[in-house]
VOTIKE-341571 format. One record per residue (C-alpha): x, z, y; residue number from 0; residue in one letter. Coordinates in steps of 0.05 Angstrom, whole numbers, plus 5000, padded with zeros to 4 digits. Example, Ala and Ser with C-alpha at 12.3 -4.5 7.8 and 13.67 -1.06 7.14 Angstrom:
<sites>
5246|5156|4910|0|A
5273|5143|4979|1|S
</sites>
This chain:
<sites>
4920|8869|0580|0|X
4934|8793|0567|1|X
4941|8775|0640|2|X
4991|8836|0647|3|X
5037|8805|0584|4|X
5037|8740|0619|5|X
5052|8764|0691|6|X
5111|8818|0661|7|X
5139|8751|0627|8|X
5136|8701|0684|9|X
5167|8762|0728|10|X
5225|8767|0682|11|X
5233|8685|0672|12|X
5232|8682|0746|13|X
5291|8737|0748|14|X
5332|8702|0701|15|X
5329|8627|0738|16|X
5341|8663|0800|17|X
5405|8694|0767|18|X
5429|8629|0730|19|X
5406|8586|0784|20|X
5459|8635|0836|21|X
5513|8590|0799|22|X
5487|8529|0791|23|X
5447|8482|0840|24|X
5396|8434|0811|25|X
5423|8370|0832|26|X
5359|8322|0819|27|X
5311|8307|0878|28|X
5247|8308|0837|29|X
5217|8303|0768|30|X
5162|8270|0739|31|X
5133|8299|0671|32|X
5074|8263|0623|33|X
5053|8293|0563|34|X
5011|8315|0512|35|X
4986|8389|0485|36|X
4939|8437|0458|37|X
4895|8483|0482|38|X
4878|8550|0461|39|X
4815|8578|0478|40|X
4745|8591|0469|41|X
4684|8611|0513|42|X
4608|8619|0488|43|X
4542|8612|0524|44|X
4480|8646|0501|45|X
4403|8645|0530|46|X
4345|8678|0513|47|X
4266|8656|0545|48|X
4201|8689|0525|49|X
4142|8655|0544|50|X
4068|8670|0517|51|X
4037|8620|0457|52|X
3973|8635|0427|53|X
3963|8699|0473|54|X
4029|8724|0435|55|X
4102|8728|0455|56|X
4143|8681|0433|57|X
4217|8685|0441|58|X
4272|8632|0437|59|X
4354|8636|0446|60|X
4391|8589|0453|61|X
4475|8593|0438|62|X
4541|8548|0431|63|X
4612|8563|0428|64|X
4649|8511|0452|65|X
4738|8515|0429|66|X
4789|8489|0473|67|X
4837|8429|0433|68|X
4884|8375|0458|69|X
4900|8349|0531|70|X
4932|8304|0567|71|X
4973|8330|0624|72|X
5016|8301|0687|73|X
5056|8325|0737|74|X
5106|8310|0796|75|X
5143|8357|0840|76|X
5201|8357|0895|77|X
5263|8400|0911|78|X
5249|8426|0979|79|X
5311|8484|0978|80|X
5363|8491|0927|81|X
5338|8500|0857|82|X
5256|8514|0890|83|X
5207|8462|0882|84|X
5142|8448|0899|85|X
5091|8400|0856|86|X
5031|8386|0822|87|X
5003|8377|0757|88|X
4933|8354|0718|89|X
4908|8372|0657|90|X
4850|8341|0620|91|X
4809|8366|0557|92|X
4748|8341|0526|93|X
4707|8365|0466|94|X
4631|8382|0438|95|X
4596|8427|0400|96|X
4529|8441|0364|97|X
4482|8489|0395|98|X
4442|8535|0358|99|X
4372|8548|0377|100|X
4324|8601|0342|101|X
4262|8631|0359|102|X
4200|8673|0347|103|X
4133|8629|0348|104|X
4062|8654|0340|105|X
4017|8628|0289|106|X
3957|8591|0313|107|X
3917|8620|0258|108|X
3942|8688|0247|109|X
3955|8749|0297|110|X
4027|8786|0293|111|X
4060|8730|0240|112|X
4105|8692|0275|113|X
4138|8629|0252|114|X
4212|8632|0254|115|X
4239|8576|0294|116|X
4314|8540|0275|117|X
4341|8479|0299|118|X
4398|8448|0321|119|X
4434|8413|0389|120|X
4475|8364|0360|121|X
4530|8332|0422|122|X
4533|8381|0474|123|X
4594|8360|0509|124|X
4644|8396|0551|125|X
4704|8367|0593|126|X
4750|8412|0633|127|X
4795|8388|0685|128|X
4852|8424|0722|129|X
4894|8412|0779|130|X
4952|8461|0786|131|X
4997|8473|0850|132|X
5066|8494|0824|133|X
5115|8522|0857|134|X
5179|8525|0807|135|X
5254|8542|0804|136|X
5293|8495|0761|137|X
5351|8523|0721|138|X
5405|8476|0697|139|X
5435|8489|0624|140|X
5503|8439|0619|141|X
5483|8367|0634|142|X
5433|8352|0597|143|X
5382|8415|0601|144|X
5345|8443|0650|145|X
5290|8490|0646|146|X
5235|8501|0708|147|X
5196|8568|0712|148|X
5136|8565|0763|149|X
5069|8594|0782|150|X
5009|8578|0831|151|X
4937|8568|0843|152|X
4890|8524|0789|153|X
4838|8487|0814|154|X
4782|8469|0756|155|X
4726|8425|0750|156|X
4677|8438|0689|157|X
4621|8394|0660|158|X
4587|8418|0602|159|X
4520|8403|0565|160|X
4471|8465|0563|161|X
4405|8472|0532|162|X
4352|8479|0593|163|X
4288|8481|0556|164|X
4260|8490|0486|165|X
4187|8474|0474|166|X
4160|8498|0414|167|X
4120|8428|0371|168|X
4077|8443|0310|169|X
4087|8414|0249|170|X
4023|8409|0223|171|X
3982|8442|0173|172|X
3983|8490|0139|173|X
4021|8510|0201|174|X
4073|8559|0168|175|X
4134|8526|0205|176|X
4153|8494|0269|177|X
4199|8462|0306|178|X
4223|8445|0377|179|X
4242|8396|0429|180|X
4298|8402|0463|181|X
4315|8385|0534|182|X
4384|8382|0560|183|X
4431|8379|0626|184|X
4499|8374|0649|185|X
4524|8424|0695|186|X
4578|8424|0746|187|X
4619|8481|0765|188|X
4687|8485|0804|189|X
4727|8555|0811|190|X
4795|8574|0826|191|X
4853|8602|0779|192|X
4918|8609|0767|193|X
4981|8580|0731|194|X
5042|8604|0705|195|X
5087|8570|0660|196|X
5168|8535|0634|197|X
5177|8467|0628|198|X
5241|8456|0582|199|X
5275|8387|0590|200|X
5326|8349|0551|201|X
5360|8287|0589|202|X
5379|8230|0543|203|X
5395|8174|0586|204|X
5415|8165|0660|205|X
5440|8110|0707|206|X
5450|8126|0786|207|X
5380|8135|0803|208|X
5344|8170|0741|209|X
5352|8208|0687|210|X
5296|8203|0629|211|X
5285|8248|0566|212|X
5234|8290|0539|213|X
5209|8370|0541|214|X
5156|8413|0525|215|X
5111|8458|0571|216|X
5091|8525|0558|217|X
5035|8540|0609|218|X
4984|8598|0618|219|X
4924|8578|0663|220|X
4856|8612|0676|221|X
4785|8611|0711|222|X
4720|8645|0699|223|X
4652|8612|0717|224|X
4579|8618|0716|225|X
4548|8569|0681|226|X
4464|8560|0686|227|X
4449|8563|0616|228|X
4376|8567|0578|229|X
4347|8625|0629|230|X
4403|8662|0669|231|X
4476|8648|0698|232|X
4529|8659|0644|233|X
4609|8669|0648|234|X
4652|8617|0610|235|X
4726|8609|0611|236|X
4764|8550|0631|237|X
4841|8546|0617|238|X
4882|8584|0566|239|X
4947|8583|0539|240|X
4962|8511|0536|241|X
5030|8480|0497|242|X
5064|8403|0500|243|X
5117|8354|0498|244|X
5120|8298|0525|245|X
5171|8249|0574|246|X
5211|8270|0626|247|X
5239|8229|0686|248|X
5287|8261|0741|249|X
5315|8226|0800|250|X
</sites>
């Protein structure tokens, strides 16, 4: 249902720069944009591995939730007809959580009373990378504004910590708790998306070559991936809707 919203809204933004754009021609060659935003999303990972301690099953799980929060983002892009262009921009966002990892551990003395097992991955970092092809249609608002509408193909690159292996320590005596070492990895993923988004610009200053000012993005992008977590493949989400402002330099 999201994805419909979002491609019923970039339809109709892509209708009205086509309409406004009929009358007026960009007159700019290129632009360059830099900025800063926010992310918003969230994607979870969860594992579960039985193994056999003390002739008994013993069960761990492993989960963390990891939420999407500020970026840094750059682009460039060309006219190559009229008011079309064609560019590129990166996105960068980096941030960690604390995994969760419980568990069911047999009793070395007793038959059918397991231990409960709770402890915690402190660190477990995740850094998300996108490239985005954009292909946009500028429409200029007086002399000063100009908004640019555009979609295309993501290209992400994911690195996250995931728990790969709990092993179960004792204590000691009397032996009614236990607790757990915890081994760790980084894993590497790439997948392709999509982008849609408006960049909104304000020009302040201008001599004969550039113009400079500043705008803010509004920019949908999305992946899924699989992700090798504790015991089996899981899907997490890269991308989201992502908001900024930043500087804006046309020449």
């Amino acid at each position: 249902m999201k994805n419909k919203v979002v491609t019923m809204l970039v339809c109709a933004a892509f209708g009205v720069a086509h309409d406004a754009a009929a009358q007026t021609t960009w007159a700019d060659r290129g632009y360059i944009n830099v900025g800063f935003g926010v992310e918003s999303g969230s994607s979870s990972i969860t594992g579960t591995r039985t193994s056999t301690i003390y002739d008994e099953a013993a069960t761990v799980t492993s989960s963390s939730s990891f939420s999407s929060g500020s970026l840094f983002d750059i682009g460039a892009g060309l006219r190559v007809w009229k008011n079309l262009t064609a560019g590129v921009s990166y996105h960068q966002e980096q941030n960690d959580s604390e995994g969760a990892i419980t568990g069911s551990i047999p009793s070395p003395l007793f038959f059918n009373r397991p231990r409960t097992l709770s402890v915690a991955a402190a660190g477990l970092e995740r850094k998300e990378q996108g490239t985005h092809i954009q292909i946009g249609w500028v429409v200029p608002v007086g002399q000063k504004f100009d908004i640019l509408v555009s979609a295309g193909p993501s290209f992400f690159r994911l690195q996250q910590d995931v728990v790969s292996s709990v092993t179960p320590t004792e204590i000691g005596a009397p032996f009614t708790s236990v607790t757990a070492q915890v081994g760790r990895e980084t894993r590497k993923k790439s997948e392709i998306g999509y982008n849609v988004g408006a960049d909104v610009s304000y020009l302040v200053w201008q001599n004969d070559s550039v113009r400079l000012g500043g705008g803010m993005f509004f920019r949908y992008t999305q992946a899924t991936m699989q992700i090798l977590g504790l015991s089996t493949e899981q899907d997490t989400d890269v991308g989201g809707m992502q908001i900024g402002f930043g500087a804006r330099i046309r020449f």
